[in-house]
N, C-alpha and C positions, 0 to 999 in steps of 0.2 A: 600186940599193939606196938607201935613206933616209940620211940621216947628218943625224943631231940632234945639237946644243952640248950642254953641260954644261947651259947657260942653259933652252935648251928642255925638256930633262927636268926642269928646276925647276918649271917653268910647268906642265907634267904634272901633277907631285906636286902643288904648291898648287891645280890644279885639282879634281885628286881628292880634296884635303883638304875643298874646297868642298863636294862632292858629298856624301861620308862625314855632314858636318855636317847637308847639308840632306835626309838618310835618316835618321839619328839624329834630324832633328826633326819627322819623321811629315810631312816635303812633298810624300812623292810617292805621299799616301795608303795603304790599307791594302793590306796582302801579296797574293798571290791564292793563294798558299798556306801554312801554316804553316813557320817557320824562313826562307821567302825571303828576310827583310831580316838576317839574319844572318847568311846564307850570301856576301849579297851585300857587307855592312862587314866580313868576313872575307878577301873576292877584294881591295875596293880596301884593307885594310890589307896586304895580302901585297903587291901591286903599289907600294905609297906606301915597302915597304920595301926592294923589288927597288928603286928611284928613289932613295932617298935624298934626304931636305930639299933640300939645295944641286944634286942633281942629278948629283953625282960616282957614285955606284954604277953607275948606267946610262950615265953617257959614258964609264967606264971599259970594260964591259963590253958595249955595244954594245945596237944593238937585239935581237939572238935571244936577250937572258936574259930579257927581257920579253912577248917571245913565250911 
């Protein structure tokens, strides 16, 4: 089994915050189908919120909530 820090689910989240950003700014070109890029800053917002900023949600509750 994996066992991530608090730390490393931080690094997570602000990654994903990375990504979110550079979908929001049309970097990784256009959709290949309507509603994709929606669908998809809706998956890393639900994920960024299972994580938590500091990364306490997900070291609290482990890696299978994130699964």
């Amino acid at each position: 089994m994996i066992s991530l820090t608090r730390e490393d689910w931080a690094e997570i989240y602000y990654a994903l915050e990375m990504k979110l950003l550079a979908l929001r700014q049309g970097k990784y070109g256009p959709e290949d189908r309507p509603t994709q890029d929606a669908e998809w800053i809706a998956h890393i917002e639900a994920l960024k919120q299972m994580i938590g900023p500091d990364g306490v949600n997900a070291a609290q509750e482990g890696i299978e909530r994130i699964n």
